[in-house]
KOLTORFI-814025 format. One record per residue (C-alpha): x, y, z; chain. Coordinates in Angstrom, 2 decimals. Example, Ala and Ser with C-alpha at 12.3 -4.5 7.8 and 13.67 -1.06 7.14 Angstrom:
residues 2
{px = 12.30, py = -4.50, pz = 7.80, chain = A};
{px = 13.67, py = -1.06, pz = 7.14, chain = A};
//
This chain:
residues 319
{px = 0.00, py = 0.00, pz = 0.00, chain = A};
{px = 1.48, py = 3.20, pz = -0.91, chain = A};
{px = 2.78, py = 5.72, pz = 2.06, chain = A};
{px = -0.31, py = 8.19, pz = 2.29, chain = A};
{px = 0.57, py = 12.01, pz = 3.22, chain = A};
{px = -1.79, py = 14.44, pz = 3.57, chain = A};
{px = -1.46, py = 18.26, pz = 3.57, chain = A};
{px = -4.67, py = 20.39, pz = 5.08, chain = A};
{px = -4.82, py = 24.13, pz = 4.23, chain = A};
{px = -6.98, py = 26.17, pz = 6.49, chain = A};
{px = -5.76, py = 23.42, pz = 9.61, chain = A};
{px = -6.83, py = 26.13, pz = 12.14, chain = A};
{px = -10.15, py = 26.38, pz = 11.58, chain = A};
{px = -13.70, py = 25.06, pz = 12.52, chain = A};
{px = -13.83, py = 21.82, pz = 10.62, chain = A};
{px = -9.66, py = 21.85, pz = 10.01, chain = A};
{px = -8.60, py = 21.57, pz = 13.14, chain = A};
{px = -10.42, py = 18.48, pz = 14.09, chain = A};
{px = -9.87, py = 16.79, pz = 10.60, chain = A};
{px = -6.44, py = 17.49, pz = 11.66, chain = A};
{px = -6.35, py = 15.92, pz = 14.77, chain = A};
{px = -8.13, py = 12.87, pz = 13.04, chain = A};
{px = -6.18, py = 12.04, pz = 10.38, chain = A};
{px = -2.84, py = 12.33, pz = 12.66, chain = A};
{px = -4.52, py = 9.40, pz = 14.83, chain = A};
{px = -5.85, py = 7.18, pz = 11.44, chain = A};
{px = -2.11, py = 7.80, pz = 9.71, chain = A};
{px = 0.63, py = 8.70, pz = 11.79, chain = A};
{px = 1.02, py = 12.23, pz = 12.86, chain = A};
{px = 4.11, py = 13.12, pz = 10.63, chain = A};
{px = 2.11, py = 11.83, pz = 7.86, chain = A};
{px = 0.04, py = 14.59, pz = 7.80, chain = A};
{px = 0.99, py = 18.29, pz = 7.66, chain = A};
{px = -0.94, py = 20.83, pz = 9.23, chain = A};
{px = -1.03, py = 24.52, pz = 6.98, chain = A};
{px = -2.64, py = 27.98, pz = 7.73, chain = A};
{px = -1.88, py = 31.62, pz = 7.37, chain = A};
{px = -1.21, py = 32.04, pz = 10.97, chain = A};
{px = 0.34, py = 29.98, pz = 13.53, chain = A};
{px = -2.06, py = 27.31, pz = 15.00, chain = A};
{px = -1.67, py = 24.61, pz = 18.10, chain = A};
{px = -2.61, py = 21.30, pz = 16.31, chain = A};
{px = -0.66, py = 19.02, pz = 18.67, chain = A};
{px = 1.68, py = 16.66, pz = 17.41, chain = A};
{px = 2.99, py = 16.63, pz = 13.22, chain = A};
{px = 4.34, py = 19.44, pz = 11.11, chain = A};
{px = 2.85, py = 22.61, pz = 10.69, chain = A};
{px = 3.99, py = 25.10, pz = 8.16, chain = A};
{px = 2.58, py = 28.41, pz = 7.41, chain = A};
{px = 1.16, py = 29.01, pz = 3.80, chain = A};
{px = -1.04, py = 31.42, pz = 2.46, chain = A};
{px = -3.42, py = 30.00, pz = -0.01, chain = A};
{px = -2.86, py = 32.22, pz = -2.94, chain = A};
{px = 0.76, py = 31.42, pz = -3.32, chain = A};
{px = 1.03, py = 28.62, pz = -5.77, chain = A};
{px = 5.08, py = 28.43, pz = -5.64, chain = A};
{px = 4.90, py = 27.63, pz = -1.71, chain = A};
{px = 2.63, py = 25.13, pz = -2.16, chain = A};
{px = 4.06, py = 23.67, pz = -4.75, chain = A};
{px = 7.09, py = 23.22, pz = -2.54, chain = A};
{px = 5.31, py = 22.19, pz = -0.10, chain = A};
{px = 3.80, py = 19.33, pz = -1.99, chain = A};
{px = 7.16, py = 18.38, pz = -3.38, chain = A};
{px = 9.07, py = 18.81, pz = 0.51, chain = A};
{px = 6.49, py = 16.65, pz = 2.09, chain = A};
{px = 5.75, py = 13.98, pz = -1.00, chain = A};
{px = 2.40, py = 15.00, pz = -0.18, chain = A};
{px = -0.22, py = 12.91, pz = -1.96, chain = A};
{px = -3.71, py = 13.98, pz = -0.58, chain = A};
{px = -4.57, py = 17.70, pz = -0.41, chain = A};
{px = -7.84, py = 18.46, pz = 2.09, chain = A};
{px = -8.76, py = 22.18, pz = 0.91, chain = A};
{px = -10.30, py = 23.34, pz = 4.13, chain = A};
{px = -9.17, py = 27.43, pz = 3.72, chain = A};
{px = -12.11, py = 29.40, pz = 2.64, chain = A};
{px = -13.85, py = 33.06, pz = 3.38, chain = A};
{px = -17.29, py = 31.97, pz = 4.41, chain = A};
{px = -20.47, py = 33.20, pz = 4.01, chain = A};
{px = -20.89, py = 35.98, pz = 6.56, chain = A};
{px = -17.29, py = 37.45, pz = 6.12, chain = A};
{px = -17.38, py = 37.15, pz = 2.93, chain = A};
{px = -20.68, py = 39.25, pz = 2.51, chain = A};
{px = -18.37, py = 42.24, pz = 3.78, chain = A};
{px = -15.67, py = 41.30, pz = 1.31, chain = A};
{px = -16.74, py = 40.06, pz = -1.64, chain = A};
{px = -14.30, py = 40.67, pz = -3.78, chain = A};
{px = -11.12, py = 39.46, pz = -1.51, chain = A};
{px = -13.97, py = 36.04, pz = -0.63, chain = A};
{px = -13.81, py = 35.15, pz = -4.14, chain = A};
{px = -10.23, py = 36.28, pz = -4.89, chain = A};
{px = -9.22, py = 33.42, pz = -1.99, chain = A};
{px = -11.88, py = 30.84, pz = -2.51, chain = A};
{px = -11.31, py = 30.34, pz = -6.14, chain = A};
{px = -7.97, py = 31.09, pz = -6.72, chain = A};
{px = -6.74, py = 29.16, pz = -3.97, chain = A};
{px = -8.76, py = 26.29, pz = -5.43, chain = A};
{px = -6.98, py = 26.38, pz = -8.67, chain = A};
{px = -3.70, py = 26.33, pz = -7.11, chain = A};
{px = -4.71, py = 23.29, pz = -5.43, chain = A};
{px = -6.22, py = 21.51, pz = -8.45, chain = A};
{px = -3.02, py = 22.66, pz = -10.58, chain = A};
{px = -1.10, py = 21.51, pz = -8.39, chain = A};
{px = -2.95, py = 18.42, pz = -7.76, chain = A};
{px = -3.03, py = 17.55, pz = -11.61, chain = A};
{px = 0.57, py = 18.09, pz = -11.72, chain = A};
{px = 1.59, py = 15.42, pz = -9.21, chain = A};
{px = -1.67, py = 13.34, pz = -9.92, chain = A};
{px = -2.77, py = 14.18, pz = -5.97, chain = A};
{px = -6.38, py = 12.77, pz = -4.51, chain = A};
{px = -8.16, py = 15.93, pz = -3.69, chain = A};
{px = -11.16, py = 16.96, pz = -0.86, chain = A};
{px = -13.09, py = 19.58, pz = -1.47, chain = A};
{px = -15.78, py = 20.82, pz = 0.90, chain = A};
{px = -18.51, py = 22.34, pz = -0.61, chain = A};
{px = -21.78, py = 24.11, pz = 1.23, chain = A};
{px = -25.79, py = 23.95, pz = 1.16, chain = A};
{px = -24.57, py = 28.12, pz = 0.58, chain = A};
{px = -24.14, py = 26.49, pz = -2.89, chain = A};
{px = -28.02, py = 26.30, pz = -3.54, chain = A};
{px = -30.18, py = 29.79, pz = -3.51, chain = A};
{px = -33.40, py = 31.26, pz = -2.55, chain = A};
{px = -34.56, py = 29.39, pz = -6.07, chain = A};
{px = -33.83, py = 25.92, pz = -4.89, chain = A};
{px = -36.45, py = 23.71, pz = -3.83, chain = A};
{px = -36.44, py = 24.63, pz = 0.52, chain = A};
{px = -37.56, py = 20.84, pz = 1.53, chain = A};
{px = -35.71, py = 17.40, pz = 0.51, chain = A};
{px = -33.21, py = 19.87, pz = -1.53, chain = A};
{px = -32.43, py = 17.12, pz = -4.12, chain = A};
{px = -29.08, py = 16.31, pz = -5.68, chain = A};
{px = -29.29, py = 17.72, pz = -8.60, chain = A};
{px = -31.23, py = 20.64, pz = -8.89, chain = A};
{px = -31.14, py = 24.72, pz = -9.23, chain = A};
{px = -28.08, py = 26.34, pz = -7.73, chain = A};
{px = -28.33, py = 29.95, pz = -8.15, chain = A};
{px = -26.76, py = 30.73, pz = -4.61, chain = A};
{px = -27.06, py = 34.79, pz = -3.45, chain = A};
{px = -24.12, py = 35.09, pz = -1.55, chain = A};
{px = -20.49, py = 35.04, pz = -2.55, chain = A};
{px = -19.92, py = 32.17, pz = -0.16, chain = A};
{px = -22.24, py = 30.34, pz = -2.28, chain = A};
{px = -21.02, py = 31.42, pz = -5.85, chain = A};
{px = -17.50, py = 30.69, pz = -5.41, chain = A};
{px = -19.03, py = 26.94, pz = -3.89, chain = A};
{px = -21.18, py = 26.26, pz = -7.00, chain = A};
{px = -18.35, py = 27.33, pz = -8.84, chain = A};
{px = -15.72, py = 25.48, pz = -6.95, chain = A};
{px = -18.21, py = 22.43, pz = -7.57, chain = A};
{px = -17.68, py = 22.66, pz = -11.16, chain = A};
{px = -14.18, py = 23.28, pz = -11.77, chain = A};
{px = -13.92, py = 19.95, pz = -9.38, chain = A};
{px = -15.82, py = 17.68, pz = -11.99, chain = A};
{px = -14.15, py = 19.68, pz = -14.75, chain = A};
{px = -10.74, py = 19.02, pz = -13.79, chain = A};
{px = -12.14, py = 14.87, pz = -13.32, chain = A};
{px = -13.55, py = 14.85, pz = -16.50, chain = A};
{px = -10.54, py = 16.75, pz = -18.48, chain = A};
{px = -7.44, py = 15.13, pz = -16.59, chain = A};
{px = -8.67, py = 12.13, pz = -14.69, chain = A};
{px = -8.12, py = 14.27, pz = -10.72, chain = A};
{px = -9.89, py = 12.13, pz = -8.02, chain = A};
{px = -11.94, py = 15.00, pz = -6.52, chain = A};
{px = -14.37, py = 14.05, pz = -4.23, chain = A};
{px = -16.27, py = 16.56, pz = -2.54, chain = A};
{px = -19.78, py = 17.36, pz = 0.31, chain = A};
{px = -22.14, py = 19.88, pz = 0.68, chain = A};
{px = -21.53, py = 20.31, pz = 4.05, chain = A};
{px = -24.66, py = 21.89, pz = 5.95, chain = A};
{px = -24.09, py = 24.04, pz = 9.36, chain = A};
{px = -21.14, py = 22.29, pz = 11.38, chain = A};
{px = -21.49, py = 22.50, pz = 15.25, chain = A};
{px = -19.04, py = 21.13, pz = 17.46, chain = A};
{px = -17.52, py = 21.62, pz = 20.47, chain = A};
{px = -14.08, py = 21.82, pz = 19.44, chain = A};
{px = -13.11, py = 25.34, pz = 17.99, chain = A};
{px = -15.19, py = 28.43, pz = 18.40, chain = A};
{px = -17.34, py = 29.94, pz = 15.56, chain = A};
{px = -15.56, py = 31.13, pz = 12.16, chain = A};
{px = -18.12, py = 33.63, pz = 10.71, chain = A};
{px = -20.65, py = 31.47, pz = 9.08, chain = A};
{px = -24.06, py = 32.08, pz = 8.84, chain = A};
{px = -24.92, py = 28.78, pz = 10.78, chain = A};
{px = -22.60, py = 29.26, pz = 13.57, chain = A};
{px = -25.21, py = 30.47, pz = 15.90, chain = A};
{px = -25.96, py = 27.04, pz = 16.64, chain = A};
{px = -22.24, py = 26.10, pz = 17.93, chain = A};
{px = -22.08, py = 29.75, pz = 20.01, chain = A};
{px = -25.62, py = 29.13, pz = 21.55, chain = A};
{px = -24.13, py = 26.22, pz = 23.42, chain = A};
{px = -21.11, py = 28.00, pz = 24.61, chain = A};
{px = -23.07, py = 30.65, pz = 26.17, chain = A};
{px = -25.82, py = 27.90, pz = 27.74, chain = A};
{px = -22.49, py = 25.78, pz = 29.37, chain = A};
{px = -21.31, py = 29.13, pz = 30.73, chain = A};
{px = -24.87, py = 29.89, pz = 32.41, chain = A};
{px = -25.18, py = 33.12, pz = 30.18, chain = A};
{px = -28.19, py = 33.97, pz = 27.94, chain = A};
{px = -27.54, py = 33.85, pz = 24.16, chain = A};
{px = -28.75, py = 36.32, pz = 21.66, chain = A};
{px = -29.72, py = 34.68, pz = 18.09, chain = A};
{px = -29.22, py = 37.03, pz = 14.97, chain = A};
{px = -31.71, py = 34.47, pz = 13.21, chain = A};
{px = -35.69, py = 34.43, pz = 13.97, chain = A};
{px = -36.59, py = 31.83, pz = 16.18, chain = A};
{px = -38.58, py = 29.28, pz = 13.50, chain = A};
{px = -35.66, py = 29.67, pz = 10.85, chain = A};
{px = -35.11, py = 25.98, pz = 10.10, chain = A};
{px = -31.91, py = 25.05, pz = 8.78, chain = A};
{px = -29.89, py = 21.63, pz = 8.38, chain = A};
{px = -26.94, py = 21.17, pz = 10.91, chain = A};
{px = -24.53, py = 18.29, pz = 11.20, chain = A};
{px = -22.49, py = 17.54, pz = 14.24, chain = A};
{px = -18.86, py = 17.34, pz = 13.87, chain = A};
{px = -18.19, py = 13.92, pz = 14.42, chain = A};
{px = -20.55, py = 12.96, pz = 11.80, chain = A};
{px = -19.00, py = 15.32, pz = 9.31, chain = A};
{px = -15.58, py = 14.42, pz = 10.16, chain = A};
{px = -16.44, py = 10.66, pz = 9.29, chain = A};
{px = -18.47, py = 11.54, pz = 6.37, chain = A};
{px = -15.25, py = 12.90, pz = 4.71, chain = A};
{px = -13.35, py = 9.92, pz = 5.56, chain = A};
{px = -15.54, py = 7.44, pz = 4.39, chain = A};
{px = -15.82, py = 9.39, pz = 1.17, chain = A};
{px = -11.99, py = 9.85, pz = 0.89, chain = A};
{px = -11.57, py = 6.02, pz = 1.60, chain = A};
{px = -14.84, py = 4.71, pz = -1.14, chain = A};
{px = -13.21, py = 3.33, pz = -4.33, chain = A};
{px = -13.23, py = 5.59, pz = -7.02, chain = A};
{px = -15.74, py = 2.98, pz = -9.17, chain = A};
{px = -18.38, py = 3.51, pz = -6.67, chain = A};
{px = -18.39, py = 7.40, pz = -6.78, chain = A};
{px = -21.24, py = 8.84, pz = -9.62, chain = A};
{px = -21.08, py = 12.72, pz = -7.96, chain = A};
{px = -17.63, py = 14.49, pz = -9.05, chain = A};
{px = -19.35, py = 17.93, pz = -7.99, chain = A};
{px = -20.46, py = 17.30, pz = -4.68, chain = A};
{px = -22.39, py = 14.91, pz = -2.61, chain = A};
{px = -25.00, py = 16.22, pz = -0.63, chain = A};
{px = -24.75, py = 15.07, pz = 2.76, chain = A};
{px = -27.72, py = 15.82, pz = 5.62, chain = A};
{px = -28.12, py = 15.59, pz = 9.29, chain = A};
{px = -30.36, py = 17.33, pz = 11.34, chain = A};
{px = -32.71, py = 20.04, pz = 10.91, chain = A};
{px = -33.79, py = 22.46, pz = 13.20, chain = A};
{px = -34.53, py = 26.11, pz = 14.52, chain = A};
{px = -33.16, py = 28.57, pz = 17.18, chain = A};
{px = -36.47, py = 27.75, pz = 19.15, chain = A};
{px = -36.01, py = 24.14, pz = 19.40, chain = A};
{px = -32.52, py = 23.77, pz = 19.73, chain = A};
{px = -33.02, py = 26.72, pz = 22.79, chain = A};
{px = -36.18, py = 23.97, pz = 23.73, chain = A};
{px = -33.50, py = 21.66, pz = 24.25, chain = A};
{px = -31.02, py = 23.13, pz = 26.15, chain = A};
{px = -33.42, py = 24.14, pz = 28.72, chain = A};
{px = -34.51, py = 20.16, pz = 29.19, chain = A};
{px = -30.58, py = 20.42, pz = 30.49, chain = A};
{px = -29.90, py = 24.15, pz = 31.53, chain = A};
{px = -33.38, py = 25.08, pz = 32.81, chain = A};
{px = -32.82, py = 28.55, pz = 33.84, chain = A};
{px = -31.59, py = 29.19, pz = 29.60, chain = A};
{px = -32.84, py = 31.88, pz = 28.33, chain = A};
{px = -32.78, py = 32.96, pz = 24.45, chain = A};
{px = -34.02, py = 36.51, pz = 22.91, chain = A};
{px = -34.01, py = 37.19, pz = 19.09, chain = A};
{px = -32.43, py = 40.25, pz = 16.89, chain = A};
{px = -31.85, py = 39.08, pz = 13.57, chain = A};
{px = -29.71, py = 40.57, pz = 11.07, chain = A};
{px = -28.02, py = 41.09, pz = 7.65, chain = A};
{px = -27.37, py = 37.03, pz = 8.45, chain = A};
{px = -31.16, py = 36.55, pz = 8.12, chain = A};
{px = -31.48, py = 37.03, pz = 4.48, chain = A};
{px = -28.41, py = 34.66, pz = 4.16, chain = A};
{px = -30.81, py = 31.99, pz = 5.58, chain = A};
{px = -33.70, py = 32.51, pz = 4.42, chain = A};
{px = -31.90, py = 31.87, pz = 0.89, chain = A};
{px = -30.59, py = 28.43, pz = 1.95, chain = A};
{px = -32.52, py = 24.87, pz = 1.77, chain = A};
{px = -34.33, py = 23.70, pz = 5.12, chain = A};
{px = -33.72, py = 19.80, pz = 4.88, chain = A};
{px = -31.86, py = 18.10, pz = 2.61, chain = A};
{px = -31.99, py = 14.97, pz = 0.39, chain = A};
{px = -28.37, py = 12.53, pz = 0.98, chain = A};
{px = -30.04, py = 9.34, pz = -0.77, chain = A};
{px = -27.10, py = 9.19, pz = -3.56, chain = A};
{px = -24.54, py = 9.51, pz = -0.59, chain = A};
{px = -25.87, py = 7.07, pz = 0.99, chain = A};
{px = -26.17, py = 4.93, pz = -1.46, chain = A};
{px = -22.77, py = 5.56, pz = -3.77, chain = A};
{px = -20.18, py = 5.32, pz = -0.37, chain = A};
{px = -22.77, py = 4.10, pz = 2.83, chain = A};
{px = -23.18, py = 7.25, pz = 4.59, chain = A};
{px = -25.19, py = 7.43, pz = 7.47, chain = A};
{px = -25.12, py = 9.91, pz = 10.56, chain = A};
{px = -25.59, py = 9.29, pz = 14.39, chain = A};
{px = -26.21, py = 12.55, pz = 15.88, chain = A};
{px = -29.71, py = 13.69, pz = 16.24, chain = A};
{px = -30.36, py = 17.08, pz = 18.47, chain = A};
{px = -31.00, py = 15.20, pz = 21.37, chain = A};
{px = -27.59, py = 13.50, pz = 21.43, chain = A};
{px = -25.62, py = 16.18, pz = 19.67, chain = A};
{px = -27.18, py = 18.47, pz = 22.45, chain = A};
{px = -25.79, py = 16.21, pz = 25.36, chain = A};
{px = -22.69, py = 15.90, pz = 24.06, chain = A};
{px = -22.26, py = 19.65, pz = 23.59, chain = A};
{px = -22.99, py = 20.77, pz = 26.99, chain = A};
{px = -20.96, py = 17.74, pz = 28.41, chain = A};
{px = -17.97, py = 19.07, pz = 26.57, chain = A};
{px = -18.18, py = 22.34, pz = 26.79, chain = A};
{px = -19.06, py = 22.17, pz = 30.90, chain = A};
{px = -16.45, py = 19.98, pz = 31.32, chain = A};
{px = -13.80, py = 22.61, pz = 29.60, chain = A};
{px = -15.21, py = 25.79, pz = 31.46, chain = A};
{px = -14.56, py = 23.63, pz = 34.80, chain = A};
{px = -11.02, py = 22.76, pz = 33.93, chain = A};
{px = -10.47, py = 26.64, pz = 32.35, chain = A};
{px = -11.81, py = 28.16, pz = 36.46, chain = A};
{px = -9.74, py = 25.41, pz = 38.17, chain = A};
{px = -6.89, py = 26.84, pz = 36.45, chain = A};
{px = -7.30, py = 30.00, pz = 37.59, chain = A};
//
């Protein structure tokens, strides 16, 4: 079996850092190196800076490290990049081309995460099907839908094993929120195991589809890991977990926090929403490479707080 090593960009962030952590146990941890603009604490394994946009360093990274799987995990996402939308789709596509050039060039297995942002306000809300209108309204979503293209194109013109998910809100307890437009669903939970009252910027019944990190973290693997011949998506799988709103993930927090309390003042992040699917249809993931979650909100919501309580203890004791 050939030597696997894998390179991350964006290591230091929401879904990075844990993918990081993850592969380091499943390979070795100097099988994997660990990239961001800025310093990050990933643990064990090399870590080099590298800023997206410059092709030459990560070409020499590639060649340094006989890298042979790039995860492409450095992005602008969708709230940021509604401030900047010029610099968000400067760095999410053009970092994504030096990735798939470089990828073609040394014949590298690439991940690509992808985003429900993809679809638009046009997309069918319920069961959002596999194929099916993507006229996203954000730049988040633009450079995605884009991103999702250039990833088959690149398959179909040079034979690159992309693979890539839609990935719906992430919420885990392991990093703090990044600036996505879904993110209110990891902060609520910080501010419920801290015995604070949270503040949503959505409206309480805006239904959205969440996964729990742990699921998505396993989703990508087993997708990375499925033999090529079984894959029929080279855009991007969708992949679903749960959906819910601010009031009933709030419902549930007070079955464990009962003095939680949640007040609404939604913002420029509301129209974001309100342009993005409510559930979402995973059948051909499923079916093409056996994906399944475990997390419902019930679970996902014990083993939130229990994390989270358990690292504000240890944080006081320290001090």
């Amino acid at each position: 079996m050939t030597k696997e090593t894998i390179l991350i960009t964006g290591a230091g962030g929401q879904i990075g850092s844990v993918l990081s952590t993850t592969l380091r146990q499943a390979y070795g941890a100097n099988a994997v190196l660990a990239t961001d603009i800025r310093s990050a604490e990933l643990g064990e394994g090399p870590f080099e800076l590298l800023d997206v946009l410059n092709g030459n360093r990560l070409h020499e990274l590639v060649k340094r490290y006989r890298v042979t799987q790039i995860y492409h995990l450095a992005a602008i996402l969708s709230a940021r990049g509604e401030q900047n939308p010029k610099i968000a789709w400067d760095i999410n596509m053009n970092s994504l081309f030096n990735v798939l050039d470089v990828a073609k060039e040394h014949q590298l297995k690439v991940f690509f995460p992808s985003s429900i942002a993809a679809f638009g306000p046009n997309t069918p809300k319920q069961n959002t099907p596999q194929d099916t209108i993507t006229q996203p309204s954000t730049v988040y979503g633009i450079s995605k839908a884009a991103g999702e293209n250039w990833c088959q194109y690149y398959h179909l013109k040079y034979g690159l094993d992309v693979r890539s998910v839609r990935f719906p809100g992430i919420i885990g307890y392991q990093s703090l929120p990044g600036g996505g437009t879904t993110d209110y669903a990891v902060d609520i939970y910080h501010k419920a195991a801290l015995g604070d009252s949270f503040t949503c910027f959505l409206e309480p019944d805006t239904r959205l589809p969440m996964l729990y990190m742990d699921d998505a973290i396993q989703g990508v693997l087993q997708l990375m890991n499925a033999p090529a011949e079984t894959l029929t998506v080279r855009t991007s799988y969708n992949l679903a977990g749960i959906s819910f709103t601010p009031a009933e993930i709030a419902g549930e927090i007070q079955q464990h926090v009962p003095g939680f309390s949640i007040n609404y003042q939604p913002d420029f992040r509301q129209v974001i929403a309100d342009s993005w699917p409510q559930s979402i249809d995973d059948q051909i993931a499923r079916r093409d490479w056996e994906w399944k979650p475990k997390f419902d909100l019930s679970l996902m919501t014990q083993d939130m707080l229990s994390h989270l309580q358990e690292m504000y203890l240890a944080e006081m004791l320290k001090h």
